[in-house]
ROMARMAR-417040 format. One record per residue (C-alpha): x, y, z. Coordinates in steps of 0.5 Angstrom, whole numbers, plus 500, padded with zeros to 3 digits. Last residue first. Layout:
residues N
<X:X, Y:Y, Z:Z>
...
This chain:
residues 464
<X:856, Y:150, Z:571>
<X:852, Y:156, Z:571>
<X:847, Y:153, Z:577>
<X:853, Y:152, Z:581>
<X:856, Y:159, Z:580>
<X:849, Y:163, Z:581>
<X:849, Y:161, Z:588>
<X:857, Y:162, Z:590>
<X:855, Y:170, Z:587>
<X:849, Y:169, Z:591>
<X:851, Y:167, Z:598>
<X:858, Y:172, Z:598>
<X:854, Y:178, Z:594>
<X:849, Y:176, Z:601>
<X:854, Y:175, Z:605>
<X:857, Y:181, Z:604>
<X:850, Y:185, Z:604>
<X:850, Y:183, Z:611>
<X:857, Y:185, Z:614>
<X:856, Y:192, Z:610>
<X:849, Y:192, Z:614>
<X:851, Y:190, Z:621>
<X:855, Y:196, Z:622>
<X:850, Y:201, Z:620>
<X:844, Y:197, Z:623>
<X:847, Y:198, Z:629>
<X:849, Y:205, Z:629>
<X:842, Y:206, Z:628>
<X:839, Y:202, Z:632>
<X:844, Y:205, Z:638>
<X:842, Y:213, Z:637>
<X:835, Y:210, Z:636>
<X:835, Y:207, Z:643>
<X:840, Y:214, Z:646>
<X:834, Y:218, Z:644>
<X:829, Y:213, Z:646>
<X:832, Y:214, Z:654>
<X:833, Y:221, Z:653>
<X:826, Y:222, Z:651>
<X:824, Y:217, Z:657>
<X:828, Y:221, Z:661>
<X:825, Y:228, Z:661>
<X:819, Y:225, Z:661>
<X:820, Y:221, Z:668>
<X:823, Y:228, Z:670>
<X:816, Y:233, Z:667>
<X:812, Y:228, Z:672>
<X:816, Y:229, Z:677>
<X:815, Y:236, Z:677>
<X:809, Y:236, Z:675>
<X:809, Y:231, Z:682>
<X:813, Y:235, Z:686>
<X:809, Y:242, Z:684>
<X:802, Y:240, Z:686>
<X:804, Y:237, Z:692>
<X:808, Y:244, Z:695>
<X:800, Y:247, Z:692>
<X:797, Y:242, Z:696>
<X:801, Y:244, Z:702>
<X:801, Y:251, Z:702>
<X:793, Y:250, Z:701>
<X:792, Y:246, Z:708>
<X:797, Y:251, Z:712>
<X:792, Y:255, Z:713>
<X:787, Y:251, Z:716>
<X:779, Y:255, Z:715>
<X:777, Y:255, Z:722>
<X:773, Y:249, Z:725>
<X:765, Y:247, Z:725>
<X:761, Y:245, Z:731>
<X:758, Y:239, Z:732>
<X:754, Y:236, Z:739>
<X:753, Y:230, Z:742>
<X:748, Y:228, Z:748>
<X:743, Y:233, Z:745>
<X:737, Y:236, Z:750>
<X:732, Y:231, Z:754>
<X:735, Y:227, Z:760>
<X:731, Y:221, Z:761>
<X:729, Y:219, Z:768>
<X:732, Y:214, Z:772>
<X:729, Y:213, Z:780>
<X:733, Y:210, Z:784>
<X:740, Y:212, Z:781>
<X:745, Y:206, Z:781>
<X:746, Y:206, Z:775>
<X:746, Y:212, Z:769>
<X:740, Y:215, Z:767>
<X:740, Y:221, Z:772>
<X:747, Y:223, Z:770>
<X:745, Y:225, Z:763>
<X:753, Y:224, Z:759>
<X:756, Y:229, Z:755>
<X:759, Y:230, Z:748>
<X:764, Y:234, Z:745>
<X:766, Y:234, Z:737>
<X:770, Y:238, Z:732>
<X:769, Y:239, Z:725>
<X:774, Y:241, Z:719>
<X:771, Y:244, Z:711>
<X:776, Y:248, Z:707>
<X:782, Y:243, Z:709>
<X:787, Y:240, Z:712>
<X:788, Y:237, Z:720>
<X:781, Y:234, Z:718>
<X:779, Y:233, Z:723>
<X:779, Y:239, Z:728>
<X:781, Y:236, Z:735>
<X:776, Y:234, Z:741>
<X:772, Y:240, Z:745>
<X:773, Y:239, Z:752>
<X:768, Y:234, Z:755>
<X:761, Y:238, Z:757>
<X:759, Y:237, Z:764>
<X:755, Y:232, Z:766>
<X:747, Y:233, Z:765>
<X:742, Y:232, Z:770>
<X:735, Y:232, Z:766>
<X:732, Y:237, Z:763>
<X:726, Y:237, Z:766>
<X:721, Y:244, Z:766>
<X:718, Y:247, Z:772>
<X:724, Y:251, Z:774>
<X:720, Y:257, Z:773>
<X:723, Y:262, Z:767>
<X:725, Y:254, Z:764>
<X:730, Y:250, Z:766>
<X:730, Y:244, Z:771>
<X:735, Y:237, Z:773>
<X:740, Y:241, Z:778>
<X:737, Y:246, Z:781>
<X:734, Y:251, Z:778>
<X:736, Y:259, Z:779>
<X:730, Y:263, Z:778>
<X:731, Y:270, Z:775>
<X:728, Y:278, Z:777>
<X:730, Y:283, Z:773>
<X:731, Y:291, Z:775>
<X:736, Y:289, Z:780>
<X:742, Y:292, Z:776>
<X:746, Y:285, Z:778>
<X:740, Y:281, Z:777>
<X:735, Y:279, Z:782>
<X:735, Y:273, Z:785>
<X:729, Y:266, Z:786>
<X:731, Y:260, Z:787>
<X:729, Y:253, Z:784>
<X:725, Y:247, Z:784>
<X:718, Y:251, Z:783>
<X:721, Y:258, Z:782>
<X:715, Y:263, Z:784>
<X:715, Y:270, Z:782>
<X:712, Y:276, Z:785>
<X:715, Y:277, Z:791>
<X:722, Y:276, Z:787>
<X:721, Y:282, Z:785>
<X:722, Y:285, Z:792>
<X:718, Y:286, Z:799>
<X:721, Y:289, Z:804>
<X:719, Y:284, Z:811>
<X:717, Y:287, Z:817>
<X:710, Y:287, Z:816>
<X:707, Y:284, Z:821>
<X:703, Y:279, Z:824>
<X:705, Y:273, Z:829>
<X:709, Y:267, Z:827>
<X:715, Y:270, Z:824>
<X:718, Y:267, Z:818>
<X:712, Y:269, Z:813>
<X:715, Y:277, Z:814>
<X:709, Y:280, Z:812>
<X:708, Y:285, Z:807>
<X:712, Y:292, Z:805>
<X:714, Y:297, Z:799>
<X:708, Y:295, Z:794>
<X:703, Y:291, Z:800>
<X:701, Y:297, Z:804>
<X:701, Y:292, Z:810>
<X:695, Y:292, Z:813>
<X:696, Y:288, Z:820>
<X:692, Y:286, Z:826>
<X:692, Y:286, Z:834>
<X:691, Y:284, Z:839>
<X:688, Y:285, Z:846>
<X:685, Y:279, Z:851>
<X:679, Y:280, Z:854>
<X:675, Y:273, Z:853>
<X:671, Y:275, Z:848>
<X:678, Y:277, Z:844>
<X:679, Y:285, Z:844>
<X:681, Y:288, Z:837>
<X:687, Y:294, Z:834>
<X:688, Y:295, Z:828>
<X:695, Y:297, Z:825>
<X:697, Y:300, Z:818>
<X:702, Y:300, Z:814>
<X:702, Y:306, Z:808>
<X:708, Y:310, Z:809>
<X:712, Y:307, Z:813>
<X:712, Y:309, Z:821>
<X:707, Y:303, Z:822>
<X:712, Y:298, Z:822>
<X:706, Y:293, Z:824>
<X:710, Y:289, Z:829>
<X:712, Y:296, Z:833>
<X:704, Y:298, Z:831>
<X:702, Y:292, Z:835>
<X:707, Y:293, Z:841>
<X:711, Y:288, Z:843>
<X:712, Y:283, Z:850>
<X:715, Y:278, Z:848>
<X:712, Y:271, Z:849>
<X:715, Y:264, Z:848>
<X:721, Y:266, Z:845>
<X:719, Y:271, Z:840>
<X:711, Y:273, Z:839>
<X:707, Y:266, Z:838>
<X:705, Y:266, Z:846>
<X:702, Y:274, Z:846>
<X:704, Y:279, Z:850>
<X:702, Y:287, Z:849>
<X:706, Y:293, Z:849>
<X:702, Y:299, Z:848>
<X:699, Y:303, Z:842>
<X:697, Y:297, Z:837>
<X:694, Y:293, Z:842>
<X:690, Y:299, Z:844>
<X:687, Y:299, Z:852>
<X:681, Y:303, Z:852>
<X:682, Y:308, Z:858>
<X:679, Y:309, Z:864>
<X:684, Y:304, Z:868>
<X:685, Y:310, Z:874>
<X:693, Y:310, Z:872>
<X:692, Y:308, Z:865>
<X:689, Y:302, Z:862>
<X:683, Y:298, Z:860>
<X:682, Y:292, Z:856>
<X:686, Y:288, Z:859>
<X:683, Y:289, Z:866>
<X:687, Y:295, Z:870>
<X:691, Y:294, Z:876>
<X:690, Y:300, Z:880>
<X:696, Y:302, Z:884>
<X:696, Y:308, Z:889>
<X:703, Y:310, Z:892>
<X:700, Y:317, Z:893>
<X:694, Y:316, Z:895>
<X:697, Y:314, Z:902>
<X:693, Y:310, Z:906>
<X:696, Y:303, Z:904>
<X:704, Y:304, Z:904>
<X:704, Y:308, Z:910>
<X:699, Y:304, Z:914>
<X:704, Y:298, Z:911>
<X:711, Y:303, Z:914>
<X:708, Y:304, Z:921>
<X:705, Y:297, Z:921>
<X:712, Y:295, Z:921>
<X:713, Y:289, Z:915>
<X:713, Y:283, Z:915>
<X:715, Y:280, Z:907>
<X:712, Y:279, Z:900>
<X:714, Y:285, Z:898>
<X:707, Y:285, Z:895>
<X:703, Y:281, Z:899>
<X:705, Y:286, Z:906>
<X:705, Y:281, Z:913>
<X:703, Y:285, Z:919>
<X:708, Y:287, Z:924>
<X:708, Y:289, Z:931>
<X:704, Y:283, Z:934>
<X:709, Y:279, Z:930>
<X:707, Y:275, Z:923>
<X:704, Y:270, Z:921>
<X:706, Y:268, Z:913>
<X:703, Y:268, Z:907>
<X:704, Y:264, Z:901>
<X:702, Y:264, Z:894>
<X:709, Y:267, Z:891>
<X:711, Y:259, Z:889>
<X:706, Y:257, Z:886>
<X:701, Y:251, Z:888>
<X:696, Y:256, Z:892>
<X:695, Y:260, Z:898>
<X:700, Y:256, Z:904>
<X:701, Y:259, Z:910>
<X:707, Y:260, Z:914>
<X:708, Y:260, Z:921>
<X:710, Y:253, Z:922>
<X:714, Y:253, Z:916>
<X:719, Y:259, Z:919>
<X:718, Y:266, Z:916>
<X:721, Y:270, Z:910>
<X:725, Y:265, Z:906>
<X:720, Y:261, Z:902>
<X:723, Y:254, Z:899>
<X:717, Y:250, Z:903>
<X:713, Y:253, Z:904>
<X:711, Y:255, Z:897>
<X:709, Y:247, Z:898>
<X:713, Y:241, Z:892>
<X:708, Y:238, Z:889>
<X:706, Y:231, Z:893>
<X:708, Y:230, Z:899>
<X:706, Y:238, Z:901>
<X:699, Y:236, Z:897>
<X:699, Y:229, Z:901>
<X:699, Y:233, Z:908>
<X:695, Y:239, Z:905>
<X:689, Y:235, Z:902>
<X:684, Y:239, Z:899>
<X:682, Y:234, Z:895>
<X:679, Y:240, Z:890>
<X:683, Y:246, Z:891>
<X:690, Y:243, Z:894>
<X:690, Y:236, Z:891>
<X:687, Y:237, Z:885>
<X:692, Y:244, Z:883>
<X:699, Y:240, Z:884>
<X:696, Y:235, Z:880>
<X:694, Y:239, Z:874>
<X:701, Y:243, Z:875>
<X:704, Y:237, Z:876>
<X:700, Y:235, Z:869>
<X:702, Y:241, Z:866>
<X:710, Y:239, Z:867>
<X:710, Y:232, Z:864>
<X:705, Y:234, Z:858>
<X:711, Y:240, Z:857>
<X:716, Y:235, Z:858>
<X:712, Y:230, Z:853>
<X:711, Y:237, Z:849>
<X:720, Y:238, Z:848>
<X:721, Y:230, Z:847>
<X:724, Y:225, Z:853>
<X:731, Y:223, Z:854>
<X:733, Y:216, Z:850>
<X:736, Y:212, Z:855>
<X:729, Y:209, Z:858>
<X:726, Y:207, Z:852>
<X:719, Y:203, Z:853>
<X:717, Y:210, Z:857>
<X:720, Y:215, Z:852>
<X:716, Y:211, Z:847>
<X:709, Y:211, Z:851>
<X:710, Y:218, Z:852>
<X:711, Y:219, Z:844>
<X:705, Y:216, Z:842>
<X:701, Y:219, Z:847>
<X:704, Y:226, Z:844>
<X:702, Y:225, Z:838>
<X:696, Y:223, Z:839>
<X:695, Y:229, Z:843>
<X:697, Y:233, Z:838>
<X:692, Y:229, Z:831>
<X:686, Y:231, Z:837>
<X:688, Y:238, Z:839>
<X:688, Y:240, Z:831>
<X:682, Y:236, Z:830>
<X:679, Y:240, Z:836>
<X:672, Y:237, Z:839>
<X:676, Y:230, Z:840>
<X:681, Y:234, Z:845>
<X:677, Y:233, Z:851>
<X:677, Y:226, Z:851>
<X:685, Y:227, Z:849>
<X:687, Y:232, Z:854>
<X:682, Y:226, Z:859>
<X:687, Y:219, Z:856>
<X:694, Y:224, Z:858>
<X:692, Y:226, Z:864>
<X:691, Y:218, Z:866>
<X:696, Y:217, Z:863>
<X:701, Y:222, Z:867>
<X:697, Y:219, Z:874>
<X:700, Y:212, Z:873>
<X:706, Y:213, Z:871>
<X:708, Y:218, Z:876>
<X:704, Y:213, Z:881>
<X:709, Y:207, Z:878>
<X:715, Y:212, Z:879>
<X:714, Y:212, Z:887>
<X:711, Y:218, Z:891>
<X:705, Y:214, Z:895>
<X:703, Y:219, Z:900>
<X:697, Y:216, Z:901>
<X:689, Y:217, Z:897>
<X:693, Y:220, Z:892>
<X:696, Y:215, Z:889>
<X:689, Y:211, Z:889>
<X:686, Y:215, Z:884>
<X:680, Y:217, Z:886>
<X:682, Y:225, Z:883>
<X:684, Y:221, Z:876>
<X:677, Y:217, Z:875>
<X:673, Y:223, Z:877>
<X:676, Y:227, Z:872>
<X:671, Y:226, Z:866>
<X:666, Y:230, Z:872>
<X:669, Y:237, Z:869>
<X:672, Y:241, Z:875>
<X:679, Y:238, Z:873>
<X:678, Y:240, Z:865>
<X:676, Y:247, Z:867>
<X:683, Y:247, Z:871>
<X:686, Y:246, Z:865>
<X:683, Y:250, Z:861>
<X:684, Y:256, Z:864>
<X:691, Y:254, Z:865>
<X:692, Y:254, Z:858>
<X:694, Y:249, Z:852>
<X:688, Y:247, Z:851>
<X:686, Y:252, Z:847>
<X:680, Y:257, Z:849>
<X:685, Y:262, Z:852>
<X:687, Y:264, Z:858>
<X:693, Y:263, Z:863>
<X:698, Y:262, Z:857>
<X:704, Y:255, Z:858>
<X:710, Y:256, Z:855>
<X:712, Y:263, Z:858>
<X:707, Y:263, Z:862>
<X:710, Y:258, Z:867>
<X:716, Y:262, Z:868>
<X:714, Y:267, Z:870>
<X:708, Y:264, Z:874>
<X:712, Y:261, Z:878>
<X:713, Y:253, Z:879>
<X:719, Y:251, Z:883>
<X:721, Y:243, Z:881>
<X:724, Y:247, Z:875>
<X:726, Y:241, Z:872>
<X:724, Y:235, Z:871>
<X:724, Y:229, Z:876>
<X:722, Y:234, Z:882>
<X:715, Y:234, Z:880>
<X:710, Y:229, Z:884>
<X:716, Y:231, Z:890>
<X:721, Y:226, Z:892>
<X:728, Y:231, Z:890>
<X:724, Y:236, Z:894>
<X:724, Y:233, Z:900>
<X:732, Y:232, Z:900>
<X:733, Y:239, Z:899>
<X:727, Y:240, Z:904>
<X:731, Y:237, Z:908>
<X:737, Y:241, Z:908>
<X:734, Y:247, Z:909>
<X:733, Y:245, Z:915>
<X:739, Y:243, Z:917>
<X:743, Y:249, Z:915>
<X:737, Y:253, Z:919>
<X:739, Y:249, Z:924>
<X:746, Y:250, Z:924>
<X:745, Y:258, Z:923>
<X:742, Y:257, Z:930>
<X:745, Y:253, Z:935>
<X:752, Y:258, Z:932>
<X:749, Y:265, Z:935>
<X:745, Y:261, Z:941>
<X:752, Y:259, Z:943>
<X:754, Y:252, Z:945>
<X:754, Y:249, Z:952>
């Protein structure tokens, strides 16, 4: 016969283990968490508030007589836990936030989004659902959860359904325990006759330690409405003063005090504290606007930004900076703009090529060239624009010094020459007249022989 110490840690094991597998068949264990708490809850879903996107509302909208076509659904007439009932149920919340939202463009233009992006997911399964349709996913168990509890009042189809605080609670066996609301802290147990069941610790206490607890003065706790705090709640709340919670501050809802937001340890910040007709606190912001304005990339009010010159000045198609002694700011244009704003086109030039060689290579007056291309006129751009300055540019050379050497050296050759070819002409018509003369010499006595010869024989034969 087995030991009582070892039949009961077994049972338990047991019966831990089948509400594992029960879980895994609820309404909302398809997506985590499948245990719902209101800290987790609050950090995407806001208890109150006007939007849809809070618990008011969503309850508001089941009590409504438009969900009537949701609470008859014949999903929840049994305990019918299959995909088609999840499909089913999640269109039909989905078709009473959008009837609901056509008041709201805002809440409207969402909410088609959002059904538009839950018939995606449903035609595609391999694709993992977006953020909100998670987020839809998760409201409508919520919805559902709260249908079946509170107005179906069913408690066998809400623990098929949604997953019982029950269920997943440690303080007492499933039979002795309660279930309050759809969260996993709305439970109460039955205790012993020696015991009584303590809501804040969420156990079963000695009624010695619970008389202690509740009749003593000295461990009263009074919670305050919003816009009331201290120890008796007699004082007005201030947003700016105390830490409040707000579902634009950072990740999801961080608890932060207006004047923190504010930054009103600098001369001049202010903070303003409001109370909503619904209750809640908030806060405005005065920033000084000369050393401190709102900080545009966060989403709730402040004044944690220093402003600087660029604050003033808008660069179109560019960035603003200032210069390296800070006193001016400038705009860096993308590539295409010019201009104090980057409002004026340019085109998107290539780089300039490299200066080419001064021509002429000699001379008081040289020039060089270089010359670019405009990228947003050549193929393959989508969209051609012309560029707008020169393609080619001119600049004038330095005086070369070797130019005048050089004619001065020509100048020199070809006077030079010129005084050599003179030289052998002279010579040449010397040497001539030098050769005439002595030719005629030499010829004359030979020619005036046979002249005395010819007229000496000319008259002897007319003398005869």
């Amino acid at each position: 016969m087995y030991s009582l110490e070892l039949i009961l840690p077994i049972g338990t094991m047991l019966s831990f283990i089948l509400r594992v597998h029960a879980l895994k068949e609820t309404f909302c264990g398809d997506f985590s968490p499948s245990l719902m708490s209101l800290e987790s809850t609050e950090t995407w879903l806001p208890f109150f508030g006007t939007q849809l996107d809070t618990l008011e509302q969503t309850t508001n909208i089941l009590h409504s007589s438009s969900a009537n076509d949701l609470i008859s659904h014949w999903c929840l007439k049994n305990c019918h836990v299959t995909e088609r009932c999840r499909q089913d149920l999640r269109s039909l919340w989905i078709d009473l936030l959008v009837a609901h939202a056509r008041e709201s463009r805002e809440n409207s233009d969402h909410l088609k989004d959002l059904r538009t992006d839950y018939v995606y997911y449903q035609r595609s399964k391999s694709t993992p659902p977006a953020a909100k349709v998670i987020e839809m996913f998760q409201t409508s168990c919520i919805a559902a959860c709260y249908l079946l509890l509170k107005l179906v009042k069913d408690l066998s189809l809400f623990r098929c359904t949604c997953t019982d605080p029950c269920s997943v609670q440690r303080s007492c066996s499933q039979t002795n325990c309660t279930t309050l609301g759809i969260f996993e802290h709305q439970y109460k147990c039955v205790c012993s006759d020696k015991k009584v069941w303590d809501e804040e610790v969420y156990s079963c206490i000695s009624k010695e330690l619970y008389a202690l607890r509740t009749g003593s003065t000295e461990v009263t706790n009074c919670i305050c409405k919003p816009q009331y705090t201290g120890d008796t709640c007699s004082k007005n709340a201030d947003a700016c003063e105390q830490r409040i919670q707000h579902p634009y501050l950072p990740n999801g809802g961080l608890l932060i005090a207006g004047n923190t937001a504010c930054n009103v340890n600098k001369k001049g910040n202010s903070c303003q504290s409001f109370i909503t007709a619904e209750g809640d606190l908030y806060y405005r912001c005065r920033c000084n606007g000369h050393t401190w304005i709102p900080n545009p990339e966060l989403q709730y009010d402040n004044c944690l930004k220093r402003r600087t010159m660029c604050d003033s000045v808008i660069c179109v198609f560019g960035k603003c900076v200032t210069t390296t002694s800070g006193t001016k700011p400038v705009c860096i244009c993308v590539p295409g703009y010019s201009g104090k704003t980057c409002t004026e086109w340019v085109g998107e030039w290539t780089e300039w090529s490299p200066w080419d060689l001064c021509r002429p290579a000699c001379g008081d007056v040289r020039m060089t060239v270089r010359s670019r291309d405009c990228l947003s006129m050549m193929d393959g751009v989508p969209i051609k624009r012309e560029c707008r300055g020169p393609a080619i540019e001119y600049a004038r050379c330095a005086e070369h010094l070797c130019a005048r050497s050089e004619g001065t050296y020509i100048a020199s050759y070809f006077a030079i020459r010129q005084n050599a070819i003179a030289a052998s002409v002279s010579t040449a018509a010397i040497a001539c007249a030098t050769i005439s003369t002595t030719w005629l010499i030499f010829c004359w006595s030979n020619l005036s022989s046979m002249v005395r010869l010819f007229f000496t024989a000319w008259r002897l034969y007319y003398h005869r």
